[in-house]
Structure formats: C-alpha cells, structure tokens
TORPA-4810 file (N, C-alpha, C, O; in nm, 3 decimals):
<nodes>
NODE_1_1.366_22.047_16.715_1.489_22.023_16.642_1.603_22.100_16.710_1.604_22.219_16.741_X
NODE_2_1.704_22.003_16.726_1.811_22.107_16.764_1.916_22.241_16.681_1.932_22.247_16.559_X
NODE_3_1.958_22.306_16.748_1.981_22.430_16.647_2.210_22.411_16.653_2.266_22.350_16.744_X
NODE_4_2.261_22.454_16.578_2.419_22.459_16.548_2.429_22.535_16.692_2.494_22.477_16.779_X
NODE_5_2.365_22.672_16.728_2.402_22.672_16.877_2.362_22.639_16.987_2.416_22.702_17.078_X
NODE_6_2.273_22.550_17.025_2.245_22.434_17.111_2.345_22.325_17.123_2.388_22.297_17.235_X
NODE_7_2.397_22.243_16.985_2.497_22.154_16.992_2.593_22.224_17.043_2.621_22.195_17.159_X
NODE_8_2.687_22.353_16.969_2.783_22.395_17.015_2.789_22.428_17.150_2.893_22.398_17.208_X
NODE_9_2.694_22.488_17.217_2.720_22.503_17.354_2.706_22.359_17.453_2.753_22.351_17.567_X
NODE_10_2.624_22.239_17.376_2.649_22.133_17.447_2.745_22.072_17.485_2.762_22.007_17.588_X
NODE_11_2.850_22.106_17.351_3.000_22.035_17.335_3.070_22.113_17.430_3.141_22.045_17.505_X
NODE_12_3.071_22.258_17.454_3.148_22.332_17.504_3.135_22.317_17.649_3.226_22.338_17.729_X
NODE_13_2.987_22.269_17.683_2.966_22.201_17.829_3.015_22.066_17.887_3.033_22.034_18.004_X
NODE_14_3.035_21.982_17.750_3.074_21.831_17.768_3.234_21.892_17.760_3.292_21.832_17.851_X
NODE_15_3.303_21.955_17.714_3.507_21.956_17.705_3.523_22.053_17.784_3.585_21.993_17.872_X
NODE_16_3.512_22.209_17.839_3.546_22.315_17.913_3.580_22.260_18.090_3.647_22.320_18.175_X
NODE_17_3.522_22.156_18.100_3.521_22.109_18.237_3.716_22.098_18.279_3.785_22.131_18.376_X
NODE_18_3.740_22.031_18.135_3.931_21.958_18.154_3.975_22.114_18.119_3.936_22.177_18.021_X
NODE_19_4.072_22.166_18.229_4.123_22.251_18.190_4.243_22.275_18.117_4.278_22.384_18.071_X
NODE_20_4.317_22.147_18.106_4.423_22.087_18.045_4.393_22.057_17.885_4.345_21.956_17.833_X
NODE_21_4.431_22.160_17.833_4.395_22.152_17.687_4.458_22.029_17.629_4.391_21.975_17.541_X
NODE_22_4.552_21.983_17.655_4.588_21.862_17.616_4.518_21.731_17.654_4.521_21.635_17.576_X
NODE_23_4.476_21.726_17.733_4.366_21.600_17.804_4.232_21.642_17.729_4.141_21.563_17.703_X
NODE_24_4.233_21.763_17.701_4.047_21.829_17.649_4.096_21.781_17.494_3.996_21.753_17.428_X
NODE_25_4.197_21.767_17.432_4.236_21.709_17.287_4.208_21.604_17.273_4.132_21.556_17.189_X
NODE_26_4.277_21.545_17.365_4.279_21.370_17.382_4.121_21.324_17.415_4.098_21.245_17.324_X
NODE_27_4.043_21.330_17.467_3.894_21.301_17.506_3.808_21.357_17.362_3.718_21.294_17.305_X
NODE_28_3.854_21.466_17.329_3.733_21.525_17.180_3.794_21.454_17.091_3.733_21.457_16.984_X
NODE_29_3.908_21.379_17.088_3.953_21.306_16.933_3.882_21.197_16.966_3.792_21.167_16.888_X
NODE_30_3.903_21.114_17.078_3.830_21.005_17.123_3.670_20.992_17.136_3.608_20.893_17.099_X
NODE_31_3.612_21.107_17.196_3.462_21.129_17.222_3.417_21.136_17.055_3.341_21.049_17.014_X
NODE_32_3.469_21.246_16.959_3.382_21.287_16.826_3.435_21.197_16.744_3.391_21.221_16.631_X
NODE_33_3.538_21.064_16.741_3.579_21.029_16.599_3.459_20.960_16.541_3.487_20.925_16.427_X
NODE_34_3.312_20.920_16.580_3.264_20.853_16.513_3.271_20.757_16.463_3.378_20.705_16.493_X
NODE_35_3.211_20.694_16.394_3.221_20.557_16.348_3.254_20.526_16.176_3.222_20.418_16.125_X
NODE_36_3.325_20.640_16.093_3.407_20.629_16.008_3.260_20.617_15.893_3.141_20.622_15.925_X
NODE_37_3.313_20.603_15.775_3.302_20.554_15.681_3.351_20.412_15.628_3.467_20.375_15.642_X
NODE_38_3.225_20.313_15.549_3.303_20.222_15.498_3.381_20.229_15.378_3.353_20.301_15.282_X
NODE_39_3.480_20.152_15.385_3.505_20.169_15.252_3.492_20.219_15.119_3.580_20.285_15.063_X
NODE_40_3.400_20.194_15.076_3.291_20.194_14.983_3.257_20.367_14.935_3.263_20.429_14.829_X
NODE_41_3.222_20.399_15.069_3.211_20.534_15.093_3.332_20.651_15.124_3.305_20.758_15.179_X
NODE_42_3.469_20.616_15.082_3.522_20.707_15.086_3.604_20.728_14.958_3.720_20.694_14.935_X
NODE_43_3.502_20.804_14.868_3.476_20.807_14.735_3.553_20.976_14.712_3.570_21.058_14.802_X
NODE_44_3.584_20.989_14.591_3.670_21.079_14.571_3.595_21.243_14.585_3.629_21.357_14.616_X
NODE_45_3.457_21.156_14.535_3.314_21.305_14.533_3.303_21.332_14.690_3.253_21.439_14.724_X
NODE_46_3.349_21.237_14.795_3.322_21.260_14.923_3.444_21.367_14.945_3.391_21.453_15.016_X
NODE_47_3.557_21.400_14.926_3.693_21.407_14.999_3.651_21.606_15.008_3.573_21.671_14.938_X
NODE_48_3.722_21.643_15.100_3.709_21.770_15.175_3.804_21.844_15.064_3.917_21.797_15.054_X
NODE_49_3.779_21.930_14.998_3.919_21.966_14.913_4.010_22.098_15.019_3.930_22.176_15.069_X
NODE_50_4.116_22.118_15.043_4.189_22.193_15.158_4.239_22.146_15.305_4.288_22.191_15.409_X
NODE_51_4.171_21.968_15.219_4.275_21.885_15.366_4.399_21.840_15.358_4.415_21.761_15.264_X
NODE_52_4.486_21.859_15.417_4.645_21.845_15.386_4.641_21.664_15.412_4.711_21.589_15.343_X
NODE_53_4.534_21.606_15.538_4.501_21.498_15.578_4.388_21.417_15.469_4.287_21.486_15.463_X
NODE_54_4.382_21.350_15.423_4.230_21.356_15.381_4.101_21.268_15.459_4.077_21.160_15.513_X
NODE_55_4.049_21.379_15.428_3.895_21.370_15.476_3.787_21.364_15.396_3.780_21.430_15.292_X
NODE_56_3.678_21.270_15.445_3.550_21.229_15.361_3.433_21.249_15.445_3.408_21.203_15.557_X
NODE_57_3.364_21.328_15.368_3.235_21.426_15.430_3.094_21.357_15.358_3.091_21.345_15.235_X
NODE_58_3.001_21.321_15.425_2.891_21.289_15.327_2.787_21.341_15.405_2.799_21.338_15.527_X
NODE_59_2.648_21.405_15.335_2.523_21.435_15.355_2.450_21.302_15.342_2.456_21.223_15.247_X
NODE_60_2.381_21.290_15.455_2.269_21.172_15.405_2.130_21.189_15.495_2.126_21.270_15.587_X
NODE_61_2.028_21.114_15.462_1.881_21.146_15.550_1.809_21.239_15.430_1.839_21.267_15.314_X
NODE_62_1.708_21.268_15.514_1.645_21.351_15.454_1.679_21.528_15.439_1.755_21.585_15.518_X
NODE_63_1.612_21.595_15.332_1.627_21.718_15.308_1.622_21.818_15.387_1.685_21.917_15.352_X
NODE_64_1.534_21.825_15.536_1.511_21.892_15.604_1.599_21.887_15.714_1.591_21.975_15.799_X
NODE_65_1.675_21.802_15.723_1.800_21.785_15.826_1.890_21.726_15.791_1.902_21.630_15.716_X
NODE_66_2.000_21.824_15.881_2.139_21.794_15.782_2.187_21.649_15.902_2.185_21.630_16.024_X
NODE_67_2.214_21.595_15.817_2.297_21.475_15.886_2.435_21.410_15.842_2.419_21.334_15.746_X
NODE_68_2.531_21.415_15.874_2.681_21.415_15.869_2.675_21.283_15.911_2.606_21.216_15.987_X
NODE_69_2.796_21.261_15.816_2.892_21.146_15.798_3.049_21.134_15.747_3.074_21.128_15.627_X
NODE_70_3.172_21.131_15.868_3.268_21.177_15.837_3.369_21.061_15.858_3.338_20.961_15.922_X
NODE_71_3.499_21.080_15.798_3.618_20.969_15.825_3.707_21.072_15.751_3.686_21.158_15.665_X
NODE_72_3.828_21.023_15.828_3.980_21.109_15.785_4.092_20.974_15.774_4.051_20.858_15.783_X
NODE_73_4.197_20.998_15.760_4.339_20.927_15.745_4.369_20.931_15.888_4.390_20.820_15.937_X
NODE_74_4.375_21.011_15.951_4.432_21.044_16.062_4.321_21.015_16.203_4.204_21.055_16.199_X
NODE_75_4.370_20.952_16.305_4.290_20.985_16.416_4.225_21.110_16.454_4.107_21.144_16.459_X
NODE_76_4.366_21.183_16.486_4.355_21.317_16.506_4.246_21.405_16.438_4.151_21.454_16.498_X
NODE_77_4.275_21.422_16.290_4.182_21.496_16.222_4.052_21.404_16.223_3.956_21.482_16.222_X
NODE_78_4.002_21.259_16.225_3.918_21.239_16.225_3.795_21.280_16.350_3.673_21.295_16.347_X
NODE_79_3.899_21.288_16.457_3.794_21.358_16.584_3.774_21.485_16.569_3.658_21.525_16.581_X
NODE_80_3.883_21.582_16.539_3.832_21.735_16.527_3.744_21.750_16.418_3.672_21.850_16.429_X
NODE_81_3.719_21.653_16.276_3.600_21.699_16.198_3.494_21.652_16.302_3.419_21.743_16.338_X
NODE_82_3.472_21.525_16.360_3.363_21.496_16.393_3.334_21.607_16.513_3.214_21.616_16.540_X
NODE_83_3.402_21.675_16.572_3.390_21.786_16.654_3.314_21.879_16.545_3.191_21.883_16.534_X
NODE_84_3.371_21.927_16.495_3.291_22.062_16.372_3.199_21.976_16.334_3.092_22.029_16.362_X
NODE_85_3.182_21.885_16.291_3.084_21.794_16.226_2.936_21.811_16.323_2.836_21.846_16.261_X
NODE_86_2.918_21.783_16.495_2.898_21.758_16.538_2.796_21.883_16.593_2.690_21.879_16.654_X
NODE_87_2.866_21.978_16.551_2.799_22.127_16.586_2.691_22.159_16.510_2.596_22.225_16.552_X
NODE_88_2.706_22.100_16.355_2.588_22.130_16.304_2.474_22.021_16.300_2.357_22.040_16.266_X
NODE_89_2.539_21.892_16.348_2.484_21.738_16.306_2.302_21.759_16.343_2.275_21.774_16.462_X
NODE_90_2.205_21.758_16.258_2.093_21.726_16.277_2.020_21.861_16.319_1.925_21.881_16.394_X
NODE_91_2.099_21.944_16.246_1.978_22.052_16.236_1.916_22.110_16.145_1.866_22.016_16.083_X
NODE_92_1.881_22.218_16.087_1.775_22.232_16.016_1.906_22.274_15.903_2.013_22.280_15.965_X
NODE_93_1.920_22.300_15.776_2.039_22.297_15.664_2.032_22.512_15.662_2.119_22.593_15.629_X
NODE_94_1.912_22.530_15.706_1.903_22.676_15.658_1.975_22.741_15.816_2.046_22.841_15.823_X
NODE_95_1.935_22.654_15.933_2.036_22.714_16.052_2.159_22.701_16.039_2.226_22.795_16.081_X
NODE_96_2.205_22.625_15.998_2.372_22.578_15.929_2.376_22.672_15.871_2.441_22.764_15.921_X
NODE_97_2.330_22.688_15.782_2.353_22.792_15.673_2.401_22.920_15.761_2.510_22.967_15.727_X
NODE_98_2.337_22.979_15.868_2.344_23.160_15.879_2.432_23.075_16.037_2.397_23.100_16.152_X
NODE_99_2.503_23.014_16.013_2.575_22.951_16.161_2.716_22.983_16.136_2.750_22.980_16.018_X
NODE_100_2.805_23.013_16.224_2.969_22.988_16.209_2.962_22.955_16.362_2.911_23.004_16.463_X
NODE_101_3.051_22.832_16.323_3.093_22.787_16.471_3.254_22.860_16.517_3.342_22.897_16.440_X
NODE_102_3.254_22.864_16.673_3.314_22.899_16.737_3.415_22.816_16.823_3.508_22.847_16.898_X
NODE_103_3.346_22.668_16.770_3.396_22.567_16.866_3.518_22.573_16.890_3.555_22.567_17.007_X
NODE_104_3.593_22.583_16.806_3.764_22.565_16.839_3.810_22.677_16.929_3.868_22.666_17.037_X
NODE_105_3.771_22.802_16.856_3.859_22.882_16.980_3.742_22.887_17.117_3.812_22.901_17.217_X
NODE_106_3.657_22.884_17.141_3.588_22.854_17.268_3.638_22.736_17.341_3.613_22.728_17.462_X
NODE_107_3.711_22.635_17.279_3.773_22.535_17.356_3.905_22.533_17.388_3.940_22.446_17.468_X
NODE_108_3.989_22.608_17.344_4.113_22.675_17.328_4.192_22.568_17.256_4.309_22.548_17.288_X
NODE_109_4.126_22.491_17.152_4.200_22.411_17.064_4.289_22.501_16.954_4.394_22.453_16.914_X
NODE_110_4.260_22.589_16.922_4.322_22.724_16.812_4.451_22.700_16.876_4.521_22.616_16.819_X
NODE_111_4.491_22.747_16.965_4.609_22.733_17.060_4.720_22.630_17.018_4.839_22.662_17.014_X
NODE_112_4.671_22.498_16.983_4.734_22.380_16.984_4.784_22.306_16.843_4.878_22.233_16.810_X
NODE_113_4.651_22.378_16.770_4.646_22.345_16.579_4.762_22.433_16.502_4.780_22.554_16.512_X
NODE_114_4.834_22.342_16.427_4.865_22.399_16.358_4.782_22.519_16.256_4.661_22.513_16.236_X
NODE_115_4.839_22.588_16.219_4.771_22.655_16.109_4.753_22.630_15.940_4.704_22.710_15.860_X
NODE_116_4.809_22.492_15.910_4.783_22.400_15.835_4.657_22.319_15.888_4.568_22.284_15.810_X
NODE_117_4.652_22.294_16.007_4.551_22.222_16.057_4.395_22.294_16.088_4.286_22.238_16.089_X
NODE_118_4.416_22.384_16.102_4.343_22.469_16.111_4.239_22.535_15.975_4.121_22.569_15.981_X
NODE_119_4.354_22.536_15.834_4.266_22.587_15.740_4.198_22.497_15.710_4.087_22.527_15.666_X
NODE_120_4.240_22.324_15.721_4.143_22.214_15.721_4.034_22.203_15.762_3.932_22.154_15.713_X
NODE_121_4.059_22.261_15.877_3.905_22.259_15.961_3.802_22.349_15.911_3.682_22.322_15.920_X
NODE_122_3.847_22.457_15.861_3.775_22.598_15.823_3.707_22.509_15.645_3.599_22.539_15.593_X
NODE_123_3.758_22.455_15.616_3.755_22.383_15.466_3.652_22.289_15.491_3.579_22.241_15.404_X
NODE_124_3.646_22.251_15.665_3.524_22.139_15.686_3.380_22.194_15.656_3.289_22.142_15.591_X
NODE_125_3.385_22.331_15.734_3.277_22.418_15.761_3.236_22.485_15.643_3.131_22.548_15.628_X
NODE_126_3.341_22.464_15.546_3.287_22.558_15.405_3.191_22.389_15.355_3.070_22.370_15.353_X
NODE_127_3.265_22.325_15.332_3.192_22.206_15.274_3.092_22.157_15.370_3.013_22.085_15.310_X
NODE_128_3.067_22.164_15.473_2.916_22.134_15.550_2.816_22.278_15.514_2.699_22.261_15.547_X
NODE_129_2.842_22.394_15.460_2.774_22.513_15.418_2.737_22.478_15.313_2.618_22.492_15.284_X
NODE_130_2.833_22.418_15.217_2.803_22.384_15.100_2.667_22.247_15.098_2.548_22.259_15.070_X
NODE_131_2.729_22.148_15.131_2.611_22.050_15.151_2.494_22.112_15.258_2.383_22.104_15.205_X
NODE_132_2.491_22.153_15.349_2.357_22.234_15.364_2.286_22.304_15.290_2.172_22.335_15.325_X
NODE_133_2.353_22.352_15.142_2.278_22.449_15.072_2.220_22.374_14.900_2.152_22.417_14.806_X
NODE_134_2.305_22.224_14.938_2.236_22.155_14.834_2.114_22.123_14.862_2.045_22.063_14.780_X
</nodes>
C-alpha cells in the first residue's frame, strides 16, 4: 500500500523538475483536476466548510483505504485540492491520520496563493483528517 509520504514525494518528483513556478501551477491544475464530481454528487454534506471557492470532498471504497473524490467551482482550486487530495489518495486512513503534507511549500506554490487561498487548502486537509477518522 502506498503511504501520504510516498505519494507526496512522487508529486514533488513529477512538478520540482519546472522551475518556473508559474508553468509548475499551470501543469498541477491541469495534471491533479481529476475527473470532478457528477452532479448528483455535489451535495451540500459533500462541501469543504472554509472554502471561499466551493469545494466537494467525498470518501468512497472501502474502510481500509482512503479514497478521494473531489470537484470545486473553480479550475484553479479544483487542481490544487486534487493536488492535496492526491497526497493522501489510497492509503491506509490511520497513515493520513499521523500525516501533514508539505506539498505546497515544497513546491513553492505558498509563494503564489493567496492567503485566502491558502486557508482553503489547509480546510482540505482538516476535512480529509476528518474523513480518514470516520
């Protein structure tokens, strides 16, 4: 099984290459947006509470691995969750659990986020802690 720091250092191997933090933005919104939510599924019990954007977070699979499912309003925010999303995607809920990712400032995205944008993201990671611990 893979572990939150296995993914994270995978990601940090797949974006660190562009040294152009702006091109390394543009490729992780594009590379992590995922394939959304339908409709259906972007239910009010889904929504991230501390997104200025909104965002819809869902747990699904089985109990022993966490598996993410995300969609936002925004392009933008929809790739940087699936970025955080992506760090913990498919690992064990109790490694999530004792995990904080680093991803953003290891990629020097901190730099670029607002700090509105930013507590969003931190709001992702509380609610993927949270659904890991259901």
């Amino acid at each position: 099984m893979v572990t939150p720091t296995s993914n994270q250092q995978a990601l940090r191997d797949a974006f660190e290459p562009l040294s152009d933090l702006h091109e390394r933005l543009s490729l992780i919104i594009s590379a992590c947006a995922g394939p959304g939510l339908p409709e259906h599924d972007r239910a009010e019990g889904h929504l991230v509470p501390g997104c200025v954007s909104r965002v819809w977070l869902r747990r699904t699979g089985p109990a022993e691995v966490l598996h993410l499912e995300w969609d936002a309003e925004s392009p933008l925010v929809r790739g940087l969750a699936g970025l955080i999303c992506q760090v913990y995607q498919d690992t064990a809920p109790a490694d999530a659990l004792a995990f904080r990712s680093r991803i953003l400032p290891d990629l020097g995205l901190d730099r670029l986020l607002s700090p509105t944008r930013l507590r969003g993201l931190a709001a992702m990671e509380v609610r993927i802690q949270q659904l890991a611990s259901a």
